[in-house]
C-alpha positions in Angstrom: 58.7 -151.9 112.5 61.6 -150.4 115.0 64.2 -150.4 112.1 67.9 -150.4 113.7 69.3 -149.3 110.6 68.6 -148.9 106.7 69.1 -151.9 105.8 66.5 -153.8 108.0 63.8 -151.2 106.5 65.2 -152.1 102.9 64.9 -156.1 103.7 61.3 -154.9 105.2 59.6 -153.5 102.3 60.8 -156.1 100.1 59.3 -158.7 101.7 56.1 -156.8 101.4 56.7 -155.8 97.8 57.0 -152.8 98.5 60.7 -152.2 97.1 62.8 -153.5 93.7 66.2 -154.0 93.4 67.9 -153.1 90.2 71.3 -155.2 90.0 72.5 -153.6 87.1 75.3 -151.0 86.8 73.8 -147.5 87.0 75.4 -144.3 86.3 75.1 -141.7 89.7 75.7 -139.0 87.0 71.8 -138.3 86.0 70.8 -141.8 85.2 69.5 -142.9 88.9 67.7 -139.2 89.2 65.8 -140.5 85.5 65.3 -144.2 86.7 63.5 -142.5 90.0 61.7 -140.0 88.9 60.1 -142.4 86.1 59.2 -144.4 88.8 58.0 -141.9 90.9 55.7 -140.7 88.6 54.1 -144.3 87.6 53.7 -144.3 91.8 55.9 -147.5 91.7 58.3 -149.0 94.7 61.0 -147.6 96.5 64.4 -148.7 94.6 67.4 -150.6 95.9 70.8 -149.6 93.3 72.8 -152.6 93.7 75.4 -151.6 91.7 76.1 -147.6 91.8 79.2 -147.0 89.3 82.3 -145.4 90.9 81.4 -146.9 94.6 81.2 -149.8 96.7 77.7 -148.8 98.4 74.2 -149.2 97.4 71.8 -146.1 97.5 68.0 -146.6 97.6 65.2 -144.2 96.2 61.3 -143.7 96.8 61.0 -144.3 100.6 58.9 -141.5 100.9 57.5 -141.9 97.2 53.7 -142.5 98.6 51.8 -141.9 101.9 50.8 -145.6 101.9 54.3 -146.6 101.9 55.7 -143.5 104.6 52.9 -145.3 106.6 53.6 -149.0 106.3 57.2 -148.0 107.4 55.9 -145.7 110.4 53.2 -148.6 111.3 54.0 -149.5 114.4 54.4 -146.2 115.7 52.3 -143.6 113.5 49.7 -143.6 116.0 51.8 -143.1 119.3 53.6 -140.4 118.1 50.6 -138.5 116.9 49.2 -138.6 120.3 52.6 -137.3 121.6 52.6 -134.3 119.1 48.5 -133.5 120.0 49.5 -133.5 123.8 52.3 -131.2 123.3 50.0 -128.7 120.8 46.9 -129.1 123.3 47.9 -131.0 127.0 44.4 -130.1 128.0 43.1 -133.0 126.1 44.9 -135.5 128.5 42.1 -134.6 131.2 39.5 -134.7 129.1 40.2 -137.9 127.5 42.5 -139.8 129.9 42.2 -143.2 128.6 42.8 -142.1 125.0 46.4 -140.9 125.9 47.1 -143.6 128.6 50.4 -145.2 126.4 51.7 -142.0 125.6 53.9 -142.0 128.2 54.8 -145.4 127.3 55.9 -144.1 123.9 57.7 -140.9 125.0 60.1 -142.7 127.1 61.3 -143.5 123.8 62.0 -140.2 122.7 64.8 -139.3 124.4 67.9 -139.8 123.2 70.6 -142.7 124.6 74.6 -141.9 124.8 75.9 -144.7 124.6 80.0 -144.8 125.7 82.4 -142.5 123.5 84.2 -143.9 120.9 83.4 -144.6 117.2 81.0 -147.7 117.2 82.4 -151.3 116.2 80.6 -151.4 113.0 81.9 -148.1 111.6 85.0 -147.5 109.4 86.8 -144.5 107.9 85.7 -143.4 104.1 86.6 -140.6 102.4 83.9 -138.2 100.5 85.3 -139.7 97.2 83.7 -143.5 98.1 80.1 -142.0 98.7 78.0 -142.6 95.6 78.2 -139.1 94.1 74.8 -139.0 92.8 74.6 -135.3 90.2 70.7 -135.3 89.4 70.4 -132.5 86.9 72.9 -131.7 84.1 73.4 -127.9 85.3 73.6 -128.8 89.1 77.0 -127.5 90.6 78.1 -131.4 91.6 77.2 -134.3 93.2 74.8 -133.6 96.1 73.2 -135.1 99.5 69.9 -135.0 98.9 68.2 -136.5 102.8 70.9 -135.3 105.0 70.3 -135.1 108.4 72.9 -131.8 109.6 73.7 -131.6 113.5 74.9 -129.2 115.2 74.7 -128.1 118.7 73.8 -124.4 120.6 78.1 -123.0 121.4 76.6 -121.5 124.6 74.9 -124.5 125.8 76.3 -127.8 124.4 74.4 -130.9 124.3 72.3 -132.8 122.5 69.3 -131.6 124.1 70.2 -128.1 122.8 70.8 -129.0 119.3 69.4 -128.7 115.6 68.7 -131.6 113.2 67.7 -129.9 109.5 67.8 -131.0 105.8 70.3 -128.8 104.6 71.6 -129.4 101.2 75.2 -130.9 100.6 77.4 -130.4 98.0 79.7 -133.0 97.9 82.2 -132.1 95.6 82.7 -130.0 92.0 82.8 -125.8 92.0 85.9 -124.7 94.3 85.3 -127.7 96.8 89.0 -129.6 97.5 87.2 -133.3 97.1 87.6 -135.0 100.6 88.7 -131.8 102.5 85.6 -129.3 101.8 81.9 -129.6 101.5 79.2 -127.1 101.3 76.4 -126.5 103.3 73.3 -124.5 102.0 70.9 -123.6 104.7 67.8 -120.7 103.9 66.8 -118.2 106.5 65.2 -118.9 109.3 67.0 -121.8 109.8 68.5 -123.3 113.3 71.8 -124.3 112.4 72.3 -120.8 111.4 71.4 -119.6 115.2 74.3 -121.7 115.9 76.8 -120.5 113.5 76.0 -116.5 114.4 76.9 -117.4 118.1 79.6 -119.7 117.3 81.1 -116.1 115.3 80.5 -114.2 117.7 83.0 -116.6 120.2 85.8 -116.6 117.3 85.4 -120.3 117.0 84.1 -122.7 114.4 80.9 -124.7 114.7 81.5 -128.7 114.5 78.5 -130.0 112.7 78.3 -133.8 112.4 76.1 -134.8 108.6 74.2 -137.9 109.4 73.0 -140.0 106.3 70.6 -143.2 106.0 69.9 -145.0 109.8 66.4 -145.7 110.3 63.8 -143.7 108.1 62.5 -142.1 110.9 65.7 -139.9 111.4 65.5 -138.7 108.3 61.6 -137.1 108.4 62.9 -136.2 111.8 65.1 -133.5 109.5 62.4 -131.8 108.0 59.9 -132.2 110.9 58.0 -128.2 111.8 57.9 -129.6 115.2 56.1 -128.1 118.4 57.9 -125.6 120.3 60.4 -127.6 123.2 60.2 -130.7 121.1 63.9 -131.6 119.5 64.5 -133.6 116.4 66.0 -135.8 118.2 63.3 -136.7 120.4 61.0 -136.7 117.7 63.1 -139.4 116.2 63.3 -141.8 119.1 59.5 -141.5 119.0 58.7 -142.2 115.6 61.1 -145.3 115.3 60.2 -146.5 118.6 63.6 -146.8 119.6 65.7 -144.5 121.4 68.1 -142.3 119.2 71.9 -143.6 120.0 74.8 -141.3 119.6 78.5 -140.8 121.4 81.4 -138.5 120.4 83.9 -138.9 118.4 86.4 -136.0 118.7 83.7 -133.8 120.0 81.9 -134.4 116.8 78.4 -136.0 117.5 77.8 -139.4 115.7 74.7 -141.4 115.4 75.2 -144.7 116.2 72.3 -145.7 113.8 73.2 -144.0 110.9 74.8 -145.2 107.4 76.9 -142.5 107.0 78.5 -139.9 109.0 80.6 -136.7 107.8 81.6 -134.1 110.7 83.5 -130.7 109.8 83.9 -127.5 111.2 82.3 -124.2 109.9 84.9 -121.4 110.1 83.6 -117.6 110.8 82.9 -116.1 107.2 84.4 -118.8 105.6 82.2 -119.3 102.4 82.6 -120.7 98.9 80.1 -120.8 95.8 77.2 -123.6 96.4 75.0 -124.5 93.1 73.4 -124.7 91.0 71.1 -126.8 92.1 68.0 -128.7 90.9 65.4 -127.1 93.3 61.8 -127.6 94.2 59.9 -125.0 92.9 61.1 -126.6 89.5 64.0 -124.7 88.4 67.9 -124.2 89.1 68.8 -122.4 91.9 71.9 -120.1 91.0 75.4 -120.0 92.3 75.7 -118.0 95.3 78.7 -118.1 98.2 77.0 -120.1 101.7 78.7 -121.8 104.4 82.0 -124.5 103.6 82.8 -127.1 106.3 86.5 -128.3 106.5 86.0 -132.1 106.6 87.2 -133.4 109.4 86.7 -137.1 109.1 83.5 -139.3 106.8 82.9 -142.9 108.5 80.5 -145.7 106.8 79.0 -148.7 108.6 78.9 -152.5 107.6 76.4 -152.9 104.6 75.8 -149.1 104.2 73.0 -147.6 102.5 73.2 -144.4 101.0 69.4 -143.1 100.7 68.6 -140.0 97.8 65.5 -138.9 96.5 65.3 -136.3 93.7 64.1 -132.1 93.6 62.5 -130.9 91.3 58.9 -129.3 90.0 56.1 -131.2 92.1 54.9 -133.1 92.4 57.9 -135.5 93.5 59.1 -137.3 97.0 58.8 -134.5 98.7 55.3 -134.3 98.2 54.6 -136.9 100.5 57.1 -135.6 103.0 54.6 -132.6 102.5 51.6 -134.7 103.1 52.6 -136.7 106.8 54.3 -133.4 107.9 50.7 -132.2 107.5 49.4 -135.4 109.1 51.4 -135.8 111.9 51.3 -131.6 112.7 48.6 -129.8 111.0 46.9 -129.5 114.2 49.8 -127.6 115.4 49.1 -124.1 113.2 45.6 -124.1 115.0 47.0 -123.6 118.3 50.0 -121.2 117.8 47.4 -118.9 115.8 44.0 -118.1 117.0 41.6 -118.4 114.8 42.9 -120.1 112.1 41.6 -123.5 111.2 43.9 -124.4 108.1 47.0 -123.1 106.6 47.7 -124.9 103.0 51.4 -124.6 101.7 50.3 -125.3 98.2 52.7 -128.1 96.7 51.7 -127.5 93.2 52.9 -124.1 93.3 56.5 -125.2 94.7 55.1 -124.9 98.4 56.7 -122.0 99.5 55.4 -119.1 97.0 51.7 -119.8 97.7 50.0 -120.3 100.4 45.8 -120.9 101.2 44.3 -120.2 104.5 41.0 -120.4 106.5 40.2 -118.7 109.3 37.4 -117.2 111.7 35.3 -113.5 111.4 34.5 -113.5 115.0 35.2 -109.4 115.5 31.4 -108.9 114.9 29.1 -111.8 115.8 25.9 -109.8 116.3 26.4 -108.3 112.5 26.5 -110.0 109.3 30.1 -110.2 107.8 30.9 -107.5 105.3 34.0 -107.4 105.0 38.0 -109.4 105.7 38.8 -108.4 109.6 40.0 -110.9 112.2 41.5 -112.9 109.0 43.5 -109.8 108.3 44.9 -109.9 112.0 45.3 -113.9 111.1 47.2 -113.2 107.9 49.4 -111.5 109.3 50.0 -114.0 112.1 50.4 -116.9 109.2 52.9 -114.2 107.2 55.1 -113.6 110.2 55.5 -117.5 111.3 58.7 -119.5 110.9 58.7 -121.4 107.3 55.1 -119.7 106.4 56.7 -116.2 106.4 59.2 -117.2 103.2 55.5 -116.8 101.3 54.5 -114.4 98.5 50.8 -114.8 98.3 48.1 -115.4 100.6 44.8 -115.7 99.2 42.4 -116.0 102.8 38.9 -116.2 103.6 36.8 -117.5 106.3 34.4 -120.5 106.6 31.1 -119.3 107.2 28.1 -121.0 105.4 29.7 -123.5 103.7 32.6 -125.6 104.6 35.6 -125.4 102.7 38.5 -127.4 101.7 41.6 -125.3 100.7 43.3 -128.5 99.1 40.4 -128.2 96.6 42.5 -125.6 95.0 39.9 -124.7 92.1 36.9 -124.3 94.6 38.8 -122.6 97.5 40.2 -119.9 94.4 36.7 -119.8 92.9 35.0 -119.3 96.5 37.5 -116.2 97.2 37.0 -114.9 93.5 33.5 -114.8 93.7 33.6 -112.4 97.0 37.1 -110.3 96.8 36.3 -106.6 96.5 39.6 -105.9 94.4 39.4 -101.9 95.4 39.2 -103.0 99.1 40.8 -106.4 99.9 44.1 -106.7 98.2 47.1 -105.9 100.7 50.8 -105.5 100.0 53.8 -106.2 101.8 57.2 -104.6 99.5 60.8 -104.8 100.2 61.0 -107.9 102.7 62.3 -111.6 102.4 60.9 -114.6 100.4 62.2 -117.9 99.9 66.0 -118.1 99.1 65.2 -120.4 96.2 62.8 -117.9 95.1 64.4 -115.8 91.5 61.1 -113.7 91.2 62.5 -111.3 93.7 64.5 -108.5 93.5 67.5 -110.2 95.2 68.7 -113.2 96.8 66.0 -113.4 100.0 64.6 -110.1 98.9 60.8 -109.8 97.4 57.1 -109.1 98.1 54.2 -110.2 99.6 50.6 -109.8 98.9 47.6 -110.7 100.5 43.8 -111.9 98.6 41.3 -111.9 101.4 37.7 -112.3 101.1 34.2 -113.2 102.7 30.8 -112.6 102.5 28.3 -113.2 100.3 29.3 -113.6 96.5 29.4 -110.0 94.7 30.2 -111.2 91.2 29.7 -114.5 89.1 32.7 -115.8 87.2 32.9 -116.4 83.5 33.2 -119.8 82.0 34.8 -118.9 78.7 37.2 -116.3 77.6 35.2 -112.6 77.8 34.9 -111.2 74.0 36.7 -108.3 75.7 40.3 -110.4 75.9 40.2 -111.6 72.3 42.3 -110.2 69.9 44.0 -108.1 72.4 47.2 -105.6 70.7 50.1 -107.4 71.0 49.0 -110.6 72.7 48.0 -114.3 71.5 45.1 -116.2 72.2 43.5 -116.2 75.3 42.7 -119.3 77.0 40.6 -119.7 79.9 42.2 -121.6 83.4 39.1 -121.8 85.5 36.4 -119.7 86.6 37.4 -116.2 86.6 40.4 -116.8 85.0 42.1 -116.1 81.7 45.4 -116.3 80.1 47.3 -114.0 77.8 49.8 -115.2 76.0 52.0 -112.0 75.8 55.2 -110.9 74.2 58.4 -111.7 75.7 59.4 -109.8 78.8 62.6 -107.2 77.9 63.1 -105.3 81.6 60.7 -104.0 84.1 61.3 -100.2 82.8 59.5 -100.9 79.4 57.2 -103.4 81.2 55.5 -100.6 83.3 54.6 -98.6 80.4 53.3 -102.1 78.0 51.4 -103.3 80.9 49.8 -99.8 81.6 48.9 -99.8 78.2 47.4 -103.3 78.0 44.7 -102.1 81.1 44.4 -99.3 79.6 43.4 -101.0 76.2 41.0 -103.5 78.1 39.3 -100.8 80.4 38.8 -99.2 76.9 36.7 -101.7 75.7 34.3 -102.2 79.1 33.8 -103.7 82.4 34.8 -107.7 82.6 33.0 -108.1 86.4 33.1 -111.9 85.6 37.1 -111.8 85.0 38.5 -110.4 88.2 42.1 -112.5 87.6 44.0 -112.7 83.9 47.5 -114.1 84.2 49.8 -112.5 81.3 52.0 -115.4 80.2 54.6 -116.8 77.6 52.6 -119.6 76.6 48.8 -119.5 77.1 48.0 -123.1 76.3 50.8 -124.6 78.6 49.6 -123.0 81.9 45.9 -123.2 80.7 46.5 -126.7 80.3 46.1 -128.0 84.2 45.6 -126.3 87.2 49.2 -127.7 88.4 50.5 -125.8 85.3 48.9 -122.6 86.1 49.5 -122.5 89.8 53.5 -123.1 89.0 53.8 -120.5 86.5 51.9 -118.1 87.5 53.2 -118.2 91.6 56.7 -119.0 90.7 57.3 -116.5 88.3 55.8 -113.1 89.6 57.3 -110.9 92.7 53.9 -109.2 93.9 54.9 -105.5 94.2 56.3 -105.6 90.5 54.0 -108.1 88.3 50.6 -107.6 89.8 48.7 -104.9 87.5 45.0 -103.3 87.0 42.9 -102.5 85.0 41.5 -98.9 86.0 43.8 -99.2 88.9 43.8 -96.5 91.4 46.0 -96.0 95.0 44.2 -94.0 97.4 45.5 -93.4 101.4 48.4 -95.4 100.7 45.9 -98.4 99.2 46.0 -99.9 96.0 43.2 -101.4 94.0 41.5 -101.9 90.8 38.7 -103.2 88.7 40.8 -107.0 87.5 43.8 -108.1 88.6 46.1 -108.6 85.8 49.3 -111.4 87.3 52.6 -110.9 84.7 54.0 -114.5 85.2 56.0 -114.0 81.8 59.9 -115.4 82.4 62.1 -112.4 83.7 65.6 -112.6 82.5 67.3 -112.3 85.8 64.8 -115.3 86.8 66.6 -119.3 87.4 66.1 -121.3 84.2 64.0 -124.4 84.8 64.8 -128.0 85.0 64.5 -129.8 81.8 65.4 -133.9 81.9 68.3 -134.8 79.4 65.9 -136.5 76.6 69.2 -138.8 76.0 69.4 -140.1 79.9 65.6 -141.2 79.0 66.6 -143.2 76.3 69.7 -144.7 77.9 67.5 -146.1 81.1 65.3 -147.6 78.8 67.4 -150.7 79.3 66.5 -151.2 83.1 62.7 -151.4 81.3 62.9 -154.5 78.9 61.8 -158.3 78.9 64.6 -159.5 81.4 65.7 -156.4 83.1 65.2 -155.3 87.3 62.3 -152.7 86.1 60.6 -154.8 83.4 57.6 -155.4 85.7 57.5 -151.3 85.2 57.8 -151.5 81.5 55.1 -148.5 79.9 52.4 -150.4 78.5 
């Protein structure tokens, strides 16, 4: 369907049953975050909040929530703009397969955007911050946030909307030092284009007008958050996935869709900053105060019937799994022709996406001799590590396909396949004192961490033990081991204290296990504060162990060695115990669980969803 708006989407999946209205009155102060996520994890519908306490406007909830659904509302265009986006990653296929392609052009005429005349649109009135619902979705979170905004702004040295950025860019809408109505904040990571923008608008002495779209038709939104093909705007990427042309016009030289629900446009001053956060992140725990970019409000506009759309962050898997998933879809094809070689690149969600990442590529240096050893995929890794979004990453674990085809979203076979072949004194590779992911604690500063890269191939040198080794029982200081997988134990270990008495415990641990004999069938133990938690699932270990650990300072060995610069050793030993300088993680208020138990009973909008 070419939605105009949000509310013709909305009217849309309810007629398909794909969406629930709940009529009652709902607190935006933690108790629509509960109601969603609940729902969310059941894999129910999208939600419609009728009645959102302390404002006049609805909010809806679980667009995204599945594929299926992302697809039913993309139907009519899905295909069409996947065609666009494999023409623009490989226009070769156009002559081969001329036929295939023949309505592209048909659809891209789409894409590009339509001014329409300046002036606000009829249909839009004045608000003021205040009126928005001001939806807080964890108890520590700094204040009421934007969860899908859609933040504009255009290049100072060459204006216009085909020179601009569309990101998802958090928005705190009020509580810290924020004067409500007057100041907002806008947290945007590295490597982000909106921050391009504000470093040339400094360098002019002026401020950069940035216009916050909310709601309008769904495909403006994934637009946000779209790794698109270099040339391609988010704005033309828009137009083409709602198969409609993206309207705007100016409204005191602030941009304004004409589509949208919302509308907030500010100005960023030159080192103008105020604290942002908490926040309720998604690698599953807070991230921390820290001073980012405020925007002096300028003026917030609402249409007829506005919709204010949410979702909630958190530890995966949640809504922006599925974002994860049709990103993949629509683009995965796209990493294949910016890197040579490489034929996938797996952000793993799991793990809070941006701290672990799984790769395939090709050994290709050699073709007349058998591989024996990582080489074009070390050239590859480093490709993948220095690459927009992928380069926020902490661990690579890479091999190639060569016998047998892989999968690297099978996460216990890909790490079994790897951990069967790594030589760890040869193929372990470090990268210190260089960015990670903003959101990332494990580091050794805000942006500040490691890197490491796992790379193996060949033929298998070691099999991989299926229970815990007699060697890891009853270790000095340490609780029961569990094993994870194949290759893989935890230690439950005691609390973490700082990193100068951690050298010397952990140095002692490998020492006390190299003392007892070789473990070739253990080359990966994770040291932990709870063993049976994050031996529980491979989710569990995958968040704990990736989330928790900055490379250059957690990664041990046992009978470790570092020779010409390299380091290596006999089994990797990962500390993923909480550090104290580390975020705390998110933990649901158990009496916002109870309270929303209402919405659940004989009679109520969600009984249909009522727990068995």
């Amino acid at each position: 369907m070419n939605y105009r708006n949000m509310e013709e989407c909305v009217n849309d999946l309810e007629k398909n049953g794909h969406l629930i209205r709940i009529r009652e009155e709902v607190d935006p102060y933690l108790e629509m975050a509960a109601i969603h996520m609940r729902v969310f994890e059941a894999g129910g519908p999208a939600l419609l909040f009728e009645n959102v306490k302390g404002s006049k406007f609805r909010a809806v909830s679980n667009l995204f929530g599945t594929v299926e659904r992302s697809k039913f509302i993309f139907r009519d265009t899905w295909e069409s703009t996947q065609n666009v986006i494999a023409l623009r990653n490989n226009p070769m296929q156009a002559l081969k397969h001329p036929f295939q392609y023949v309505g592209t052009g048909l659809s891209a005429r789409k894409a590009l955007p339509l001014k329409k005349s300046s002036g606000l649109p009829a249909e839009f009135e004045e608000i003021q911050i205040a009126d928005l619902p001001l939806i807080q979705n964890w108890q520590d979170d700094g204040g009421a946030f934007v969860t899908l905004p859609q933040v504009y702004s255009e290049d100072p040295e060459k204006p216009g909307i085909m020179n601009s950025n569309l990101g998802m860019y958090r928005v705190q809408l009020n509580g810290n030092e924020y004067e409500l109505n007057r100041e907002i904040g806008i947290h945007y990571q590295i490597h982000r284009g909106i921050g391009i923008h504000q470093e040339k608008a400094n360098r002019q002495g002026k401020p950069l007008k940035v216009s916050c779209f909310i709601g309008g038709p769904p495909a403006h939104t994934l637009s946000a958050v779209m790794p698109l093909p270099e040339g391609m705007s988010e704005l033309t990427f828009a137009g083409l996935l709602a198969g409609r042309h993206f309207s705007y016009s100016y409204v005191d030289e602030f941009c304004i869709s004409n589509d949208a629900d919302f509308v907030i446009t500010g100005e960023i001053y030159p080192d103008e900053t105020k604290p942002e956060g908490p926040f309720g992140d998604h690698l599953g725990y807070y991230s921390l105060t820290h001073e980012f970019p405020m925007l002096r409000v300028h003026k917030v506009y609402a249409r007829k019937n506005a919709i204010f759309p949410f979702t909630v962050v958190g530890r995966p898997p949640q809504e922006d799994t599925a974002f994860g998933a049709l990103i993949h879809e629509l683009t995965g094809g796209a990493i294949k022709q910016e890197i040579p070689g490489v034929k996938e690149v797996h952000a793993v969600d799991a793990a809070g996406v941006h701290p672990l990442l799984f790769a395939i590529g090709s050994e290709r240096y050699t073709p007349y001799q058998k591989v024996k050893q990582p080489a074009e995929i070390l050239t590859i890794a480093n490709r993948i590590l220095g690459t927009g979004q992928l380069s926020l990453a902490k661990y690579l674990f890479m091999t190639a396909e060569e016998e047998e085809i892989l999968d690297s979203h099978d996460v216990e076979h890909f790490l079994t396949y790897i951990l069967k072949r790594i030589n760890l004194h040869r193929d372990i590779h470090f990268y210190t004192n260089t960015t990670i992911d903003t959101l990332d604690y494990s580091g050794t500063g805000l942006n500040t961490g490691s890197k490491v890269i796992f790379a193996a191939v060949g033929e298998p040198k070691r099999e991989l033990c299926t229970e815990v080794p007699t060697i890891l029982h009853d270790l000095p200081q340490c609780g029961t081991a569990h094993l994870v997988m194949p290759g893989v134990v935890a230690l439950q270990g005691a609390s973490f204290v700082d990193y100068e008495h951690n050298e010397q415990q952990l140095n002692d641990l490998c020492q006390v296990i190299a003392d007892r004999g070789e473990l070739p069938d253990c080359p990966l133990i994770i040291l932990c504060d709870d063993s049976p938690f994050l031996s529980a699932t491979i989710d569990n270990f995958l968040w704990v162990t990736f989330t928790r650990s900055n490379p250059s300072h957690d990664i041990y060995g046992v009978n470790s060695f570092t020779k010409h610069k390299h380091w290596g050793c006999d089994n990797v030993i990962i500390d993923a115990r909480t550090k104290p300088h580390q975020a705390p993680p998110l933990i649901p208020d158990p009496t916002v669980a109870q309270h929303i138990e209402r919405l659940f009973v004989q009679g109520a909008s969600l009984n249909s969803l009522a727990k068995p």
